[in-house]
Structure formats: structure tokens, C-alpha cells
C-alpha positions in Angstrom: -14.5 -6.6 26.5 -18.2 -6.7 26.0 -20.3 -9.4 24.5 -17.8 -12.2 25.7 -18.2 -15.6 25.6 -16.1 -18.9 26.5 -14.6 -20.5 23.1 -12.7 -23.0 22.7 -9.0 -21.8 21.0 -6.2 -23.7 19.1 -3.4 -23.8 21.9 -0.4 -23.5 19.7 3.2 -24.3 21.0 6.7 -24.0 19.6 9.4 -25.8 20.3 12.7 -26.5 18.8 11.0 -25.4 15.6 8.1 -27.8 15.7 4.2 -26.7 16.8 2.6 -28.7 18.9 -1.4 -27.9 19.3 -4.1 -28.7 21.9 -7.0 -26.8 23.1 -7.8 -24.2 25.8 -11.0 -22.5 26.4 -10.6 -18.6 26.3 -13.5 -15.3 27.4 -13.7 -13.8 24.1 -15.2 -12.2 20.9 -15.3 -13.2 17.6 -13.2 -10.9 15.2 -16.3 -10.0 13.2 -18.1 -9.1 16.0 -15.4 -7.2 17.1 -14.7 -5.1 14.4 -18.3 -4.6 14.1 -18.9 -3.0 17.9 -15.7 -0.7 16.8 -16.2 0.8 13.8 -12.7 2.6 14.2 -9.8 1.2 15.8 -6.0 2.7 16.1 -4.1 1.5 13.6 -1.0 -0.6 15.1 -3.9 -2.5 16.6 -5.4 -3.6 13.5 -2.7 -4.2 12.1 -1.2 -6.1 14.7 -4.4 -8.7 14.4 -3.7 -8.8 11.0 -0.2 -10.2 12.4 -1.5 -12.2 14.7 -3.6 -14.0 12.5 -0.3 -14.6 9.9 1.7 -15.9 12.6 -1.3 -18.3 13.7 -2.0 -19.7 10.7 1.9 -20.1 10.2 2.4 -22.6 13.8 -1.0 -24.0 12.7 0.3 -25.2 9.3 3.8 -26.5 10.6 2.3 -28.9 13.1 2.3 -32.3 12.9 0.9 -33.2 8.9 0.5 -30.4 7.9 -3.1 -29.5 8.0 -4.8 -26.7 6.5 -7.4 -24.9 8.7 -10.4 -24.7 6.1 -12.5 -22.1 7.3 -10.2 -18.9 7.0 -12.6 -15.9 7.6 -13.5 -13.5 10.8 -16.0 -15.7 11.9 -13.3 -18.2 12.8 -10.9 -16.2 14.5 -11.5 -14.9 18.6 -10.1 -11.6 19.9 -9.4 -13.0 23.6 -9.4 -11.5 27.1 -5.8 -10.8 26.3 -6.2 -8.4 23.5 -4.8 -11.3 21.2 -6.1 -12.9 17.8 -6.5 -17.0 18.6 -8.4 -19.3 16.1 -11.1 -21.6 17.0 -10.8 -25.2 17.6 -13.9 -26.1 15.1 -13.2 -29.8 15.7 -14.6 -29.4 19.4 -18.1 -30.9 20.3 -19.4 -27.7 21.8 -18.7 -25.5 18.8 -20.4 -27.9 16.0 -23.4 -24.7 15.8 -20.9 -22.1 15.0 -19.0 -24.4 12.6 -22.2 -24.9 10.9 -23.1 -21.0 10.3 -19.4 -20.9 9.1 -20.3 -23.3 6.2 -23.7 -20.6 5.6 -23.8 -19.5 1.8 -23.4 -15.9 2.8 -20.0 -16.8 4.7 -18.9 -19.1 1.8 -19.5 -17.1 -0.7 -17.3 -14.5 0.9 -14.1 -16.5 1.9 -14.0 -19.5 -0.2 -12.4 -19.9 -3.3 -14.8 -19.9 -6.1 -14.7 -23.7 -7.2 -14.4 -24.6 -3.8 -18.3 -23.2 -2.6 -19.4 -26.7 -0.7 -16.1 -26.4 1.9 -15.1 -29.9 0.1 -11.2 -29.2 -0.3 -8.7 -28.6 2.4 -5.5 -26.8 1.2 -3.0 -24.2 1.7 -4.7 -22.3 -1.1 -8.0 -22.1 0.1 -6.5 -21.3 3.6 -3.9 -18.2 1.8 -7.1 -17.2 0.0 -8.9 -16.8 3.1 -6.4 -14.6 5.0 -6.5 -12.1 1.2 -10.2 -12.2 1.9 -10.4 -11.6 5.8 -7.7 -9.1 5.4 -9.9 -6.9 2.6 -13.0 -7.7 5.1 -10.9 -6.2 8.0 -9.8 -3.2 6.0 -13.7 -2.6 4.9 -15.1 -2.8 8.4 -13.4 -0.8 10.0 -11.5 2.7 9.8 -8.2 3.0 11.0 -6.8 5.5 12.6 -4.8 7.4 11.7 -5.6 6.0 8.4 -3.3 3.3 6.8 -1.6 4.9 4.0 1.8 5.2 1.8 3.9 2.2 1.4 1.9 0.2 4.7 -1.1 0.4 1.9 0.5 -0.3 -0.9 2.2 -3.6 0.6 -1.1 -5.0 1.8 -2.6 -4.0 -1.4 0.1 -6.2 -2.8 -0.6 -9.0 0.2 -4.3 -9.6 -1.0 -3.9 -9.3 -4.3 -1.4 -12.3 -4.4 -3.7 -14.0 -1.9 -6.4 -14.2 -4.5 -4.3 -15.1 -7.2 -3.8 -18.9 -5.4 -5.2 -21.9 -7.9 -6.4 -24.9 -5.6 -3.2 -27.9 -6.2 -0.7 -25.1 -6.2 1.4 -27.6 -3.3 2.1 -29.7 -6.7 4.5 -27.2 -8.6 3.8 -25.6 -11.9 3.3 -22.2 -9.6 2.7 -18.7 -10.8 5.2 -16.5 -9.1 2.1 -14.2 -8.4 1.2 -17.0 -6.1 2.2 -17.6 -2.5 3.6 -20.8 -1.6 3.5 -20.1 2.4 2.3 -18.2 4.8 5.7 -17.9 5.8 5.7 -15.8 2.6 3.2 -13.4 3.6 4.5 -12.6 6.9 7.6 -11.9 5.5 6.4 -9.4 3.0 3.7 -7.8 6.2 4.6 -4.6 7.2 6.8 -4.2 10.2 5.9 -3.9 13.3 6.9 -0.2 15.0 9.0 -2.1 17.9 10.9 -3.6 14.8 10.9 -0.6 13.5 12.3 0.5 16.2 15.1 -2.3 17.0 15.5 -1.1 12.9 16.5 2.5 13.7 18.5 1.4 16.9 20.6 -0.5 14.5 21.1 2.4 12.0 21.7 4.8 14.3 24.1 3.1 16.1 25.8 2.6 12.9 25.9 5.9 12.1 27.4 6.6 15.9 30.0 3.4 14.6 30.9 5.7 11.6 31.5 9.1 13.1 33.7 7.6 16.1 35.6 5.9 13.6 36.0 9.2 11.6 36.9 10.9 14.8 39.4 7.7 15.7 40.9 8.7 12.2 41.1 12.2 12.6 43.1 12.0 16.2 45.1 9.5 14.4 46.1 12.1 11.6 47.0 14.4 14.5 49.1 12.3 16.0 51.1 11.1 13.3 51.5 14.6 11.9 52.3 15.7 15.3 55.5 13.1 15.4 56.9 15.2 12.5 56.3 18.8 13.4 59.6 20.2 13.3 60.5 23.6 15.6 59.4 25.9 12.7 56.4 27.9 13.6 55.1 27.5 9.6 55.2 23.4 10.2 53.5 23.9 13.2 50.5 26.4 11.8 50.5 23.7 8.9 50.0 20.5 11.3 47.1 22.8 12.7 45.1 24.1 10.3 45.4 20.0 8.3 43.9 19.3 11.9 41.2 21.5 11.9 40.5 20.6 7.9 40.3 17.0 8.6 38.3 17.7 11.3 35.6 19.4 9.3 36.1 17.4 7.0 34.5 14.2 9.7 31.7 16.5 10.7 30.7 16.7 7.3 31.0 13.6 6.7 28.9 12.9 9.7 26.3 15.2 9.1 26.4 13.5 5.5 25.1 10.6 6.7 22.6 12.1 8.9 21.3 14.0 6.1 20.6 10.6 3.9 19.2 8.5 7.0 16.8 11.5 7.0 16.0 11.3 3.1 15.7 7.5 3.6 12.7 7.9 6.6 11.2 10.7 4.2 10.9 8.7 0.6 11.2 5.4 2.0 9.7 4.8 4.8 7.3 7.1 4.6 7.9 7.8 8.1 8.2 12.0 8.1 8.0 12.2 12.0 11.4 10.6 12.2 12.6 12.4 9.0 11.7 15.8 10.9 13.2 14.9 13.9 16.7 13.9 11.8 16.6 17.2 9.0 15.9 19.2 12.7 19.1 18.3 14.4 20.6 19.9 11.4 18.3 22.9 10.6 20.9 25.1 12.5 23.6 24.8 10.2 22.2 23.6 6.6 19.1 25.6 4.8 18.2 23.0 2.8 18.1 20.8 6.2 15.7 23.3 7.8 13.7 23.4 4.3 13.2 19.4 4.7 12.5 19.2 8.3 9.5 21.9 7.3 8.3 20.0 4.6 8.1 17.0 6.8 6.0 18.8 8.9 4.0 19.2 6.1 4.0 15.8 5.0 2.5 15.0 8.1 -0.3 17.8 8.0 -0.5 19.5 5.1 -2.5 21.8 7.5 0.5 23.1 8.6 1.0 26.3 6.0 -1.3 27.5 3.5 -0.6 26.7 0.0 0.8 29.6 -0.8 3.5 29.3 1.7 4.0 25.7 0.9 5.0 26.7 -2.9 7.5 29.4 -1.6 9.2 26.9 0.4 9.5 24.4 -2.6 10.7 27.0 -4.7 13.5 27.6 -1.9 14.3 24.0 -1.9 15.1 23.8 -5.8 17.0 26.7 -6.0 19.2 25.3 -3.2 19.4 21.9 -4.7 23.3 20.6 -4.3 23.3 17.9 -6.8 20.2 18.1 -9.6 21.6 14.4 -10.8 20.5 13.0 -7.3 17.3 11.7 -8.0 16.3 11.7 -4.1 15.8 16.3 -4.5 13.4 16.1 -7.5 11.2 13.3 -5.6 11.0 14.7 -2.6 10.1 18.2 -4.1 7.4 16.5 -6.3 5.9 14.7 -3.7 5.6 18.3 -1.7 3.8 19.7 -4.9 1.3 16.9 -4.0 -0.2 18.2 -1.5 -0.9 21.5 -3.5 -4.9 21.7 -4.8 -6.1 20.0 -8.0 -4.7 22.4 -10.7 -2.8 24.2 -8.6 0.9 22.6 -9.7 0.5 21.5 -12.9 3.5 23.0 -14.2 6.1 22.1 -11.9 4.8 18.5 -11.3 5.2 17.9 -15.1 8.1 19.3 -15.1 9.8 17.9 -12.3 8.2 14.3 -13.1 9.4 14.7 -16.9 13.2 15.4 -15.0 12.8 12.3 -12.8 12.5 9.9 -15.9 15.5 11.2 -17.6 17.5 10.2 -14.4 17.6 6.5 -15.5 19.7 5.3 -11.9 16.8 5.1 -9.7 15.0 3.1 -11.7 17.1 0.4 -11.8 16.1 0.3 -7.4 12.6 0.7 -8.1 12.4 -3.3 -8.3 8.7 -3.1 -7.4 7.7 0.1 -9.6 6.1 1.4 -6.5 8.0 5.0 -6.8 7.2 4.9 -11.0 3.7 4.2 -10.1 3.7 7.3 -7.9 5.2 9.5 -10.4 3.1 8.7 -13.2 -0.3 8.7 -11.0 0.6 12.5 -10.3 2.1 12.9 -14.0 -1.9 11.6 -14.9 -3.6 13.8 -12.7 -1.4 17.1 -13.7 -2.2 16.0 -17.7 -6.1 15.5 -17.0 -6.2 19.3 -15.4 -4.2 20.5 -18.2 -6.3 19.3 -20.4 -3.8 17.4 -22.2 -5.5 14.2 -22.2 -2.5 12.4 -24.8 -0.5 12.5 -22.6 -2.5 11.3 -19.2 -3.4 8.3 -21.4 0.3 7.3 -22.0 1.0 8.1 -18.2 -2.4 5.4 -17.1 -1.1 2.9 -19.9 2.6 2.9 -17.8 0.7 2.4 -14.6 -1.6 -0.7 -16.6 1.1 -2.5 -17.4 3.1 -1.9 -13.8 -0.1 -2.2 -11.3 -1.9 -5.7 -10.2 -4.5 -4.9 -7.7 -7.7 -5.4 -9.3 -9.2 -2.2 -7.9 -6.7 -0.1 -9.3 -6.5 -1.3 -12.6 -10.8 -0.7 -12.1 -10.3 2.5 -12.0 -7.1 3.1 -14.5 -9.1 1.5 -17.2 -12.5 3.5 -16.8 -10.5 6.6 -16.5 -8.6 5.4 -20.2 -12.0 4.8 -21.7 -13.7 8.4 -21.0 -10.4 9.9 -22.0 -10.4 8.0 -25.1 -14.3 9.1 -25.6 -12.9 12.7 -24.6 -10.7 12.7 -27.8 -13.2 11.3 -29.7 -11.2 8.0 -30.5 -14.5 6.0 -29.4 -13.4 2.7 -31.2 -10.3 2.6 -28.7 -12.5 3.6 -25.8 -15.1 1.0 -26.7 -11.9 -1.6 -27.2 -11.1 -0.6 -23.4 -14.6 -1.0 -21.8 -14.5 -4.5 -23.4 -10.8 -5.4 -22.2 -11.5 -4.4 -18.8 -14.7 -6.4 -18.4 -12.6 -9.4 -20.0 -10.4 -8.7 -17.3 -12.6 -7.9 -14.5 -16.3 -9.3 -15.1 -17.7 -8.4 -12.1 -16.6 -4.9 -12.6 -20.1 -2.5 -11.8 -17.6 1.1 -12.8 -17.1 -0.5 -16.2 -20.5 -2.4 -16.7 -22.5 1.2 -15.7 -19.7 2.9 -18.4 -20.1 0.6 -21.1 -24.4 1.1 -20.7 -24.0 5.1 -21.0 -21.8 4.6 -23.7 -24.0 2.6 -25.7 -26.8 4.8 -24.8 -24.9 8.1 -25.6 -24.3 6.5 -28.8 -27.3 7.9 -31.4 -26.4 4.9 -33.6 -27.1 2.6 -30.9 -30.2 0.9 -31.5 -32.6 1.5 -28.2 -33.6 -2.2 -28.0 -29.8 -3.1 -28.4 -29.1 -0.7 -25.0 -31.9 -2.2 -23.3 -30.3 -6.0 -24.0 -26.7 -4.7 -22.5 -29.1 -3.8 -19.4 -31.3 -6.7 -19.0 -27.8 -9.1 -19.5 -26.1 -6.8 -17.1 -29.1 -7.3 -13.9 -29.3 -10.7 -14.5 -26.0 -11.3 -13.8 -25.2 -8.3 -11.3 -28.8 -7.6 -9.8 -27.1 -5.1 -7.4 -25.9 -2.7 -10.7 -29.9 -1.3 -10.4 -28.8 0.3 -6.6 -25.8 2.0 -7.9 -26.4 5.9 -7.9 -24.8 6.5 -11.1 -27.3 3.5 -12.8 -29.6 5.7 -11.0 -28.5 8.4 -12.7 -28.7 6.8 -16.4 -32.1 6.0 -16.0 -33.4 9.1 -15.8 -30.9 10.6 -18.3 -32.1 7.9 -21.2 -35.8 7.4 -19.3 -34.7 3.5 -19.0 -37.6 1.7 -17.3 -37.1 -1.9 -15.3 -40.1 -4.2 -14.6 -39.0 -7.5 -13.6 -37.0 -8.8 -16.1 -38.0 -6.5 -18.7 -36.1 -3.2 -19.6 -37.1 -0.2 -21.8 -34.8 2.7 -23.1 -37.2 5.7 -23.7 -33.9 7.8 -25.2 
């Protein structure tokens, strides 16, 4: 590994469910620099540091007292000569000069909870806030690949955002359930690891072996028990036969049965089409619908696979050959194929089908985390907006307001509310929006830059008024002025910036 240098690591040791820690002095690189010198890196690896640095944290905070680790950031942590994430022992002598750049502004600023700027608190909050913050650094820094995506996103979208919800004296009670309460909790709510997710399938699959030998176990029992009674009449004998046979098509169904809905379960729950391919393959040869799934998986996986046209005439296929249009599960997994169809392209049938989805109430009722509604109503959005049906994409964005906490997201849903709002001319609920949303999120550039070219769209708007939003707006986000579309406004409305001084010329 290049650039190496000796550090001094946090030896941590379990045993009988205590940690014990000393030191050890390790060849390494610091996870910053790391990530810096590889601005891509496969993604099991990355997030196997992100792991790593979980399960440190966790053996750090169960030894003996208790303590929290302080300085919770890249700068701390040291990818060793073993490949393996190990956090530095900033209480040794020879690492005093790297504890001190740790406590620079720029660092601070970055990883430490707002009211705690001067590093003059040690808790489990500050610590849980530093693994939401090192965990949206790593995700920034570098690209994974292949990309992290579907529900693996979504849960460590979920991960930081709760990180960052901690209030310093949470280990006192009064907690909001947003907040974490262990890093025990984060680990558990990580996404597995493929060897578990492996061990997982081992386990289901062998269930599903359980299931058909039983089934079989059954079926020769049947035999046998009708064979006791066959009398000498050939009819009684042709009628112990063909139950034989029917019970033994009936266990093959039954088998195949299961297959079919550990397949569906890799495809819209997991996320994991290659196994959902392999599964509705071993069945193409006998069900239609099997061989439709186990193309659309492919698909799934590269949408590169077929040209749109072709992908449309296999979902068509699909719905006509739909067993059960109650079963939530078909109208899903056809709506997410109409996904990877071109803006504009699907409109029809994804309003359609996602209309059909919420008038099946049972699924639902699973959805504990809103995750598949979110989905839904994010395409049921996007097919609206091309439609030009912009009522209706507002209602869809409002559902997704009230379900979605990452801070990002809700960014984006509530500039996208306020220009559709201005679209439909309602500009006293759009300008009610713009003001919500900075509420929410202050240091929101999107929504400060939206509610300036609102103001200066605005006729009515007095010039010198627009030019007080701007000069407010630099002084407390200076880097608003390097944003291309600020860029943009001030050539639109001729806005000139000296200093502190702003002019709006239209």
C-alpha cells in the first residue's frame, strides 16, 4: 500500500463479552488519505470499512467505562497492512501532531456536532454523529463501483440521517426515537454483508429442499397407504394410480411454488436480480411468465440488454399472463420494469399501474418503512410532471414529504413543490414552500438560489428588496456566489456584487 507509515492502533480484544484494549503499532494509511489516492473503489470494499469502523467503535465503547472515542472522522481511522479499518490510539506520545491537526477548524467543522466546535464534550452522541458524518464523507470521496444503489442506498441514507439527528445528553433518557442509542443500533440496521448474505440464502434454500422432501415424504406416504387398499379390480388399481400421479403434480407445484416466490422475494426485496435470474431460469422451461421474469431480471441488471421497444413488448406479455391481479408482488414488479423505459416514454402504464398498486391496501400494511410507497409515488411524480399534469405530481411529492427524512431528499421534493406551484400560478403556496423549506433546512443553497429568482421574477418585487435577499443570503452562505445557477441569475436580472454591496439592474 503506498504512502505507509507506522501508527499506533487501538488493539481491541473480546472476550466472554467484555473488550479489553491496548496498543499495537501497525504500517498503514489514513482512511482519508486512502480514499483520496483511490478515487473509486469496489463496492463490498467500501462498504466493508464502513463495517469495520461500526464494529470498532462498538468493542471500543463496551470496554472498561465506557468511553467515547472523541474524534470520529477519516483522519482518525488507519487502513492497515492487512486491508483492515483500526482506529488510532490518540492518547499515545508519538501521535500528539496528528491529534492536534484533528482538533483544526476545517476538521471540526466537518465532524463535530455543532455546539460542540472546541472538542470540549465526550459522548456517545458526538461519537454516533461522527460515524453519520465520516460515512457521508466516504460516500462523497469516493465512487463505488458498481455504484451503491436500491435498498443498500436507501438504508445508509437512513443510517446518516439518524446519525445526525443525536442531541448531546441523549445517554440521560427523554430520547427521540429518530435517535440512536448505540452503535450496536447502527450495525444492526447496516447492510449485510454478501457472506451473510450468503449463509442467508443457504438457509432458505435449504428450507425450501426441507419443504419439497417433505412433500415428496407425503406423497410416497399417500401411495402407500392407498396401495394397502387396492383391491384386485383393475378400476381400483387405475384409480390408486392416476391419485398417485395427481398428488405427485400436485408436490411439484407446490415446489415450484415456492421457487417462484423465493425468486419474487430476491427481485423486489432484495434487490438482488442476479439471484432472482438465476431462480425464474431454473423455471423458464416450463412456466412463461418464469421465462418473462428471468428476462426482466436481466434487464434489471442492464437495462442495456433490449432496446426499449422490446422491453415494452415483454411487459405487455407479462400482464397479460398475470395469474393473480390481487397479488400486489405482479403490478410492482411490472412498474418497476416500466422504470427503466425513457422519460415520457411510459407514462400511461406507470400511472396506471401505480393508481392499481394503491387500491391493493395488503401490502401496505408490510411496507413498515414506506420504502416501496416512496418508490411508487417518486415514479407516480415523475410520470405526472411529463404529463403535464402538475395537480397531481404535487399530491404524489406531498406523500413522499410527509414519508421521507433524509435531508437531501426532502431538498429536492420541496424545490420541485415550489416551481410546480409557480407552474400553476398558485405563487402564494409556492412562496409559502420556499419559506418552509428554508425553515427547515437553512443552509439549503437549491432553495436560497429559488427563493432569489423568485423574488426577482416577481415585477412587484422592489429591486432594492431582491438585492437585500442577496446581500443576507452571501453573508451568511458566501459560497451561494460560485453556484452556476447564481451564476446564471446574475446575468438574467444584471445583479452586480462588490464586496458587500449588491445591485439588481432588472
Amino acid at each position: 500500500m503506498e504512502h505507509q507509515t507506522e501508527y499506533d492502533i487501538l488493539k481491541l480484544v473480546e472476550n466472554q463479552g467484555r473488550c479489553y484494549v491496548s496498543s499495537d503499532c501497525m504500517p498503514g494509511m489514513l482512511l482519508a488519505t486512502c480514499l483520496k489516492y483511490r478515487p473509486s473503489l469496489p463496492r463490498d470494499q467500501l462498504l466493508a470499512w464502513m463495517r469495520q469502523i461500526l464494529q470498532e467503535l462498538e468493542k471500543f465503547h463496551r470496554c472498561r467505562g465506557n468511553p467515547c472515542y472523541q474524534y470520529v472522522n477519516p483522519y482518525s481511522m488507519v487502513v492497515g497492512d492487512d486491508g483492515k479499518i483500526h482506529l488510532l490510539d490518540l492518547s499515545s506520545a508519538g501521535q500528539q501532531d496528528l491529534r492536534k491537526k484533528l482538533q483544526r477548524r476545517s476538521i471540526r467543522e466537518s465532524f463535530l456536532m455543532p455546539d460542540n466546535q472546541h472538542c470540549q464534550r465526550m459522548s456517545l452522541a458526538d461519537d454516533i454523529y461522527g460515524i453519520g458524518r465520516t460515512f457521508q464523507y466516504m460516500l462523497a470521496a469516493v465512487e463505488a463501483v458498481p455504484p451503491i444503489k436500491g435498498n443498500t442506498k436507501r438504508k445508509l441514507q437512513k443510517i446518516i440521517f439518524r446519525c445526525l439527528c443525536q442531541t448531546p445528553g441523549q445517554e440521560t433518557g427523554g430520547r427521540s426515537k429518530k435517535q440512536y442509542h448505540s452503535v450496536h443500533e447502527i450495525s444492526e440496521q447496516f447492510p449485510k454483508d454478501r457472506q451473510e448474505h450468503k449463509k442467508t440464502k443457504k438457509v432458505i434454500v435449504a428450507a425450501a429442499t426441507a419443504l419439497a422432501l417433505l412433500a415428496v415424504v407425503a406423497a410416497g406416504e399417500r401411495t402407500f397407504f392407498s396401495q394397502e387398499t387396492i383391491s384386485d379390480g383393475a378400476e381400483t388399481e387405475n384409480a390408486g394410480a392416476r391419485e398417485s400421479i395427481s398428488a405427485a403434480e400436485k408436490d411439484r407445484d407446490g415446489e415450484d411454488s415456492l421457487k417462484f416466490d423465493m425468486a419474487m422475494l430476491y427481485f423486489l426485496e432484495l434487490e438482488d436480480y442476479g439471484e432472482s435470474r438465476r431462480l425464474f431460469g431454473e423455471m423458464a422451461g416450463s412456466d412463461l411468465l418464469a421465462a418473462d421474469y428471468e428476462k426482466l431480471s436481466a434487464c434489471m441488471e442492464d437495462a442495456d440488454q433490449m432496446e426499449e421497444s422490446q422491453i415494452k413488448s415483454l411487459l405487455a406479455g407479462m400482464q397479460e399472463r398475470i395469474p393473480d391481479r390481487s397479488d400486489y408482488r405482479y403490478c410492482l414488479s411490472i412498474l418497476r420494469g416500466y422504470s427503466l423505459l425513457g422519460k415520457g416514454s411510459a407514462n400511461e402504464e406507470i400511472i396506471r399501474l401505480g393508481t392499481k398498486l394503491f387500491s391493493l391496501q395488503d401490502w401496505t400494511e408490510s411496507d413498515s418503512d414506506h420504502e416501496k410507497e416512496k418508490e411508487v409515488r417518486w415514479m407516480l411524480a415523475g410520470a405526472f410532471e411529463t404529463a403535464e399534469d402538475p395537480e397531481q405530481a404535487v399530491e404524489q411529492y406531498g406523500s413522499i414529504l410527509e414519508l421521507e427524512e433524509d435531508e437531501g431528499i426532502r431538498e429536492q421534493i420541496y424545490s420541485r413543490l415550489t416551481a410546480l406551484h409557480g407552474e400553476m400560478g398558485d405563487t402564494a403556496s409556492a412562496w409559502e414552500l420556499c419559506r418552509q423549506g428554508l425553515e427547515e433546512l437553512p443552509d439549503s443553497r437549491l432553495l436560497r438560489i429559488q427563493y432569489i429568482r423568485m423574488q426577482c421574477a416577481n415585477p412587484e418585487t422592489d429591486r432594492q428588496i431582491c438585492a437585500q435577499t442577496i446581500q443576507e443570503f452571501l453573508q451568511e452562505i458566501p459560497e451561494i456566489a460560485e453556484e452556476p445557477e447564481f451564476i446564471k441569475l446574475k446575468e438574467e436580472y444584471e445583479i452586480k456584487v462588490e464586496g458587500e454591496e449588491v445591485w439588481v439592474g432588472k
